[in-house]
Structures are given as structure tokens and as C-alpha cells.
C-alpha positions, -999 to +999 in steps of 0.1 A: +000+000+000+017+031-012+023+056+013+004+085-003-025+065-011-028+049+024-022+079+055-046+080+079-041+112+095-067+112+126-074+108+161-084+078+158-053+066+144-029+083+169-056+074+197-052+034+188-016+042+186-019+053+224-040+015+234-011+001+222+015+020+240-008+016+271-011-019+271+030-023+263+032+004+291+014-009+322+031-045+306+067-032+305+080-014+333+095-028+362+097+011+377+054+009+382+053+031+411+069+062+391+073+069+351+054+038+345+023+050+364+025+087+350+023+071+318-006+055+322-024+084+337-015+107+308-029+076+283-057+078+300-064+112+295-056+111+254-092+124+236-099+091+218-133+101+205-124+115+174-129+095+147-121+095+109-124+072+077-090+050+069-071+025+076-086-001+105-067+012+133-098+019+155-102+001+190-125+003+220-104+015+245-120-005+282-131+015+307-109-008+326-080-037+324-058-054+342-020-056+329-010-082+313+025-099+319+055-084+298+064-116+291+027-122+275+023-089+254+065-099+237+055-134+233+021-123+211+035-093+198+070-115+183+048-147+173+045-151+131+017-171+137-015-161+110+003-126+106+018-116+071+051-105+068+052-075+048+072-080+014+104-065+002+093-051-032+061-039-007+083-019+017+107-008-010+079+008-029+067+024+005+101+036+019+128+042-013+109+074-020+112+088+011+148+080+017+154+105-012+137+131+014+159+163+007+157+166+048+183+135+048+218+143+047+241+127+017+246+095+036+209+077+042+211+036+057+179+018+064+168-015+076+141-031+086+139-066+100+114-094+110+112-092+151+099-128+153+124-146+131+157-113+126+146-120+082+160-083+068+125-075+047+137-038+034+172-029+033+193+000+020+229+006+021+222-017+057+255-031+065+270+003+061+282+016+096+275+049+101+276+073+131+246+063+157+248+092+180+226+082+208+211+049+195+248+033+207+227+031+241+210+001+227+239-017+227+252-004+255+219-016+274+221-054+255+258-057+272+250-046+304+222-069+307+242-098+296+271-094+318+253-083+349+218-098+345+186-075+351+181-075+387+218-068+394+222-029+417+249-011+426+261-004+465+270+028+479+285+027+510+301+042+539+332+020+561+340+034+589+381+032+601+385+008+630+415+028+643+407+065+635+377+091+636+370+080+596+343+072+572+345+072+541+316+072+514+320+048+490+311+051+456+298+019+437+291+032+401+252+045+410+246+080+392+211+078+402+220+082+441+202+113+452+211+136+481+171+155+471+143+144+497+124+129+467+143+116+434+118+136+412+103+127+378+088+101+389+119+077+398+127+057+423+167+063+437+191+053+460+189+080+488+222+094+502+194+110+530+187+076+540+225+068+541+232+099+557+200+080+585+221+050+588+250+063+592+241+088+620+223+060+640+254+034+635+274+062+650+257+075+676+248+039+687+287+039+693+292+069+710+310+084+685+294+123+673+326+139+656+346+121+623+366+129+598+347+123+557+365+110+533+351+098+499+368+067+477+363+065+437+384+038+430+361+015+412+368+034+385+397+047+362+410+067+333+400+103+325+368+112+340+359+137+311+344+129+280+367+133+249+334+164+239+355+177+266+334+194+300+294+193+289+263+198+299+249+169+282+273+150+306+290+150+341+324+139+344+318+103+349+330+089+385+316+060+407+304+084+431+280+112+426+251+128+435+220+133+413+242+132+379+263+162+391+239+188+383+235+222+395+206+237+388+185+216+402+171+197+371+157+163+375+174+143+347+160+151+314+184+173+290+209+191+290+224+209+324+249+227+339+273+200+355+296+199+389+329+199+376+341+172+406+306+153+415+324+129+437+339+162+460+305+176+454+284+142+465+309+142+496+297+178+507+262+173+506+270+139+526+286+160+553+260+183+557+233+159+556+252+141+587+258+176+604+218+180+601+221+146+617+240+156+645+270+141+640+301+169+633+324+166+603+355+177+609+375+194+579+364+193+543+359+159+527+388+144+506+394+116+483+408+088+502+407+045+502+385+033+520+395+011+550+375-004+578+342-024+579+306-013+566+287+011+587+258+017+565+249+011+524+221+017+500+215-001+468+205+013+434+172+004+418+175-027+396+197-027+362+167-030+343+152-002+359+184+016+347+181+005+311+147+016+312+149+049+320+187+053+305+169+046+272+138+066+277+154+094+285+184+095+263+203+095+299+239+098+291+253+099+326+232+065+335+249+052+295+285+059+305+282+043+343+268+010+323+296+012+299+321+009+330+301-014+352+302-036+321+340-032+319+343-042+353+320-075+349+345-086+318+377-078+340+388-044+323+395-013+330+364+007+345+373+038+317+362+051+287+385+026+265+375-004+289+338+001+289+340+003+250+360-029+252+335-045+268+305-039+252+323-052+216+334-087+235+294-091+248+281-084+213+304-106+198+295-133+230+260-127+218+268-137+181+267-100+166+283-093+137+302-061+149+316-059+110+326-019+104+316-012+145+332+010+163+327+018+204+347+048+219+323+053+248+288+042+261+264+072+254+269+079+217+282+112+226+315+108+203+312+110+167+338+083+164+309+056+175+301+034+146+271+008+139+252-006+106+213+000+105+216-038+102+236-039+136+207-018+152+177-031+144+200-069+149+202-062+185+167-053+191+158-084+178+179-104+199+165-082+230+131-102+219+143-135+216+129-158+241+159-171+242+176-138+261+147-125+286+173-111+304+174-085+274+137-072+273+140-042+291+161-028+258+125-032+243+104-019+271+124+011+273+123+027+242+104+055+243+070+056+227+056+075+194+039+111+207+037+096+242+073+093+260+105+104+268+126+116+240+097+108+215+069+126+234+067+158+215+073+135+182+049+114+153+020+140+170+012+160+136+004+158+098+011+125+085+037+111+111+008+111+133+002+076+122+029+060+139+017+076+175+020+043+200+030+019+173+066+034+169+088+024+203+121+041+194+152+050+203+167+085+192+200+096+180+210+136+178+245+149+170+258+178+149+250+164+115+236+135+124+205+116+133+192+087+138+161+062+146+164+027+158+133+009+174+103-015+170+068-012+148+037-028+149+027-027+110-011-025+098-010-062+098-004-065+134+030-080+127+060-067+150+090-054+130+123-037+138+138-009+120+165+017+118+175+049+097+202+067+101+218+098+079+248+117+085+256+151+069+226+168+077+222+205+074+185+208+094+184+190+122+141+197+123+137+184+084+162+154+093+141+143+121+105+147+104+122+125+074+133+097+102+101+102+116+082+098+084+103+070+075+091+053+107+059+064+107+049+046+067+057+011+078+034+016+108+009+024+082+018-006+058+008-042+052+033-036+021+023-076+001 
């Protein structure tokens, strides 16, 4: 079905876009009490009255339903059973005229893949690597997942020195630890309040109402400063901080003014939350190891919490402290070079074909970064597999079409509207390039993967309606 024959640009459209999205929503997330459940209540208030003459894409929402599994909703959403695959000369005819889109910059790569059996059913210049910007995160998430497993968390702690008037706060790679009474945005976060609790009580239960702070970073190493140099997309990235190092007060979404030592500035608000406590830091806190034995800790939420929210959100800080976790699970170097290290070896353990790839960090931030559409769109489908549940928070964190995250203000006009709620993506912004990697349900009902990326671009606003569009016409096509 030809794209400009076939666009259903309504409510009703969109509206069954959002069913879809609500369903995978209160399916997906293992953080229910906080995005998850704002989600929902914004779904809830979509207008889905409006209706329109088109494609099929209308559906009753119920007045009320109770959420399925997430294993449920992936295991009928991947199954080939009685659902057509669209064809290649289909999708060709559908997508090849809007790759020539004069939004796209001079280099254009496109894939799209089967999500139940990883068959390639449209390609274009595919195996072609290209700069992903932030769709690297995907991978990122698929070999974090596989080293550590989904319910792994990272510790932040405080030891206390058996022979002198010392703690020392402890950093264990979270950079969603929070020194703010609530984590804000609708997250759940390791508390450095509560840890500041615990460790007051420990002490006082001892006798003991004057120390000494230091702080310990070891865990990781190499330069803590992105090769973009200092950035407010990006803190310097150490194994202790506070609320990603920002200053203004921001509650993780976009860009922000950055501490320019989060660890020393983590410590401080440590200090005076223990002062508040009643216990008296002596002295300003320094770096120091840690010796002694464990007064107090608090864990992060679970890895697949992380991925979720990493990918959601485009969270670079959260990207770059996977990168290094995963460097430490392999044995490497906790650093830039070492997290890139590692997330090549688990693709390759996974059976990617990391052909033209290139990994010089975790968060896409380095134009250096190199993946295939083929690579892209490869990994999601392995993050569906039954065989790798371990994986399906890569899927249940992409953000959704005109509904979340980094894609909430996108697919929500003129004829991109169509793929509101049946385009999960991930997005991918640098100077000159972009980039969309994610899943689709087509018209048929069948679940596909895809990515487009371009490089070269001049407009960043007519690159991303193209991608969008792109996206947006295999949503809207049975393509036989």
C-alpha cells in the first residue's frame, strides 16, 4: 500500500496508537510506582473520540484492564503465527521514496527486519556503519544486561576506620543516588538521605558524634571527562556522585549545567546531611581508600530499571556508568577505552556481527561511535528472543511515538501522526547526524524492527521529520 495513497491522519489513528503503548506500558515497566504509572495516567487522558475514515486502526479502549505480563504482550507481539510478513518489493515501494527526502543528509542507511524470526524484509545501504549518535545506548543496554543480569544494583557505601575518627563514602558506580528528599520525575533512587540516617544511627549507637569524611572512587579509572570535553549533556563520569552532578537543580531530562568534581561535590552534601544529623564533620571531605568495615549502604534500583529509563530518556550519565560497570563485569579497565572494550566482547559473546563497528564510549556522545542499521535493528531483535529475557527491558524502554520520553513531542502531527503508540524508538542527535532505531507494529499486526540513520545533515528539524516519516509509513503498511 503506497504511502500516499494509504495515510490515515486522525485521532483515531494516533488514539489506537496510544491503546497500544498503554497496554505495552502498564506491561513493561519494572519502575510501576513512578514513570510507568504517570504514563498511564497521561494515556488515560488522550481524547480518543475522534474519529475518521482510513485504515482499521480503531479500538475500543476498556473502561478498565488489568495488565498483562511483559512476558505475554512480547511473546504475542514477536509470534509469526496467522500474521503476514510484509514484502520486500512492498516496503521498497513504501520507503525508497522517502529516503530520497531532501531533509536527509548525503549518507541515508535503512533496515528493517522481522522481530519474530531477525529475516531483513527492506534494506538500504544496511551493512553500512554509520555514526549512531545516541542509539549506541541500545547496545550499551544489551551488554550490560548480559554481563550483569537485570536485577543486578549497585552499593553505595560508607566504612567506617577501625582505628581512626574516619568514614569514608564509598562510591559503587550509581549515578542515580540522590542527596534530594524525593528523586523527582517520577523515579525511584538510591537515597544518600537515608544513608546519611544509617550512618548517623550506626554512630551514635557507638558513641562516636565527631569524624573525619572522606570519599573513595576507585572502582573506576581513566579520564573522567568525555573526549566532547566538559558538557552539559554529561558529568564527568565517576563512581560516586550525587544526582548526575547537576547544578541547577534539574531532574534528569536534557541538557544541564554540570559539577565539575561530582564525587567532591556528592561528599559535601553527605557531610551536611550528617551535620543536620548531629554528628560533626571535621574538615572538608577528601578523596581517600577506603578502610575499615561497613557502617551503612544503599542499593540502586535494579539494572533493568536503569536501562529503562537510561533509554527513555536518552540519559547519558546513567549510559556511561553501564559502559564501566560492564568493563568491570569482563575484567577491564572501569574507563572510557575499557567500557568500550566491553560492550564489543558481549556483542560478539551474543553472536553480533560487529563488521565496520566502532565503540569509543557508552552514550553515543563521540562521533567516532560506529554501527550498521543492520547492527541496530540486529540487536533489538535479539532483545526479543525468548531465548535472552534477560534482554527485554532494551525493548520496554524505548520510548513511545507522541507519548514518551525523547519521543513525546514526536509522530504527533500531519502525516507522522500515524505511527503515535506503534513506533517504540530510540533517538539519536548529533551535529549532522540523526538517527532512529526501534520497533513497529505494522497494519497487519505484525512486530517489525527498524533503523534509519543519515549523517551530513544541514536541518536537524527536516532530518528528524524525514526519520520520523520513514518510521511512521511502515506503521501504516501491510506492504504484500
Amino acid at each position: 500500500m503506497p504511502l500516499t495513497k494509504n495515510w490515515q491522519v486522525t485521532a483515531v489513528s494516533a488514539g489506537v496508537g496510544l491503546v497500544v503503548a498503554l497496554v505495552a506500558v502498564a506491561a513493561s515497566g519494572p519502575w510501576e510506582s513512578g514513570q510507568r504509572t504517570a504514563e498511564r495516567a497521561i494515556a488515560a487522558s488522550r481524547d480518543l473520540s475522534s474519529q475518521a475514515s482510513g485504515r482499521h486502526r480503531a479500538a475500543k479502549v476498556p473502561e478498565a484492564a488489568t495488565a498483562p505480563l511483559a512476558s505475554d504482550v512480547l511473546t504475542a507481539a514477536t509470534s509469526s503465527s496467522g500474521v503476514p510478513l510484509p514484502t520486500r518489493a512492498g516496503l521498497a515501494g513504501t520507503l525508497a521514496p522517502l529516503l530520497d527526502a531532501d531533509g536527509l543528509g548525503p549518507v541515508r542507511t535503512a533496515v528493517v527486519l522481522d522481530a519474530a524470526t531477525g529475516r531483513t524484509v527492506y534494506g538500504y545501504g544496511a551493512a553500512k556503519a554509520g555514526t549512531p549518535a545516541s542509539t549506541t545506548k541500545i547496545a550499551t543496554a544489551v551488554a550490560a544486561l548480559s554481563l550483569l543480569g537485570p536485577d543486578h544494583t549497585f552499593t553505595t557505601s560508607v566504612v567506617a576506620d577501625r582505628n581512626a575518627d574516619r568514614i569514608t563514602l564509598v562510591g559503587g558506580g550509581d549515578p542515580t543516588l540522590t542527596a534530594r528528599a524525593e528523586a523527582g520525575g517520577g523515579y525511584d533512587a538510591a537515597s544518600l538521605r537515608k544513608l546519611a540516617d544509617d550512618t548517623a544511627r550506626g554512630l551514635l549507637t557507638k558513641g562516636e558524634t565527631k569524624v573525619r569524611l572522606t570519599y573513595d572512587t576507585s572502582l573506576y579509572s581513566g579520564p573522567s571527562v568525555h573526549p566532547i570535553g566538559h558538557n552539559d549533556n554529561l558529568a564527568p563520569v565517576t563512581a560516586l556522585m550525587a544526582d548526575e552532578g547537576r547544578a541547577d537543580g534539574s531532574t534528569y531530562k536534557g541538557p544541564a549545567s554540570r559539577s565539575w568534581d561530582p564525587a567532591q561535590s556528592a561528599a559535601n552534601s553527605f557531610a551536611a546531611l550528617l551535620e543536620d544529623r548531629g554528628i560533626k564533620v571535621t574538615g572538608t571531605p577528601s578523596a581517600a581508600k577506603a578502610s575499615g568495615g561497613e557502617l551503612a549502604e544503599v542499593q540502586s534500583v535494579p539494572l533493568s530499571d536503569l536501562v529503562e529509563r537510561m533509554l527513555t530518556n536518552s540519559d547519558n550519565d546513567i549510559a556511561e556508568a553501564l559502559a564501566r560497570q560492564a568493563a568491570i563485569a569482563s575484567g577491564r579497565p572501569a574507563s572510557f577505552a575499557g567500557g568500550a572494550q566491553a560492550i564489543a566482547a558481549a556483542l560478539k559473546h551474543l553472536g553480533v556481527d560487529l563488521t565496520g563497528a566502532r565503540f569509543t564510549d557508552g552514550s553515543g556522545l563521540n562521533h567516532s561511535d560506529a554501527l550498521s542499521a543492520q547492527q541496530l535493528a540486529g540487536l533489538l531483535v535479539l532483545a526479543g528472543s525468548s531465548h535472552h529475557p534477560e534482554l527485554r527491558s532494551v525493548l520496554t524502554g524505548l520510548p513511545v511515538a507522541a507519548f514518551s520520553g525523547s519521543l513525546t513531542n514526536r509522530f504527533s502531527s500531519g502525516v507522522r501522526r500515524v505511527g503515535a503508540g506503534f513506533v517504540r524508538a530510540k533517538t539519536g542527535t548529533l551535529t549532522g547526524v540523526n538517527a532512529l532505531a526501534g520497533t513497529v507494529v505494522d497494519a497487519d499486526g505484525r512486530l517489525l524492527t527498524f533503523a534509519f540513520l543519515t549523517s551530513g545533515t544541514t536541518d536537524p528539524t527536516a532530518a528528524v521529520s524525514s526519520l520520523d516519516r520513514l518510521a511512521a509509513a511502515v506503521a501504516n503498511c501491510g506492504c504484500r
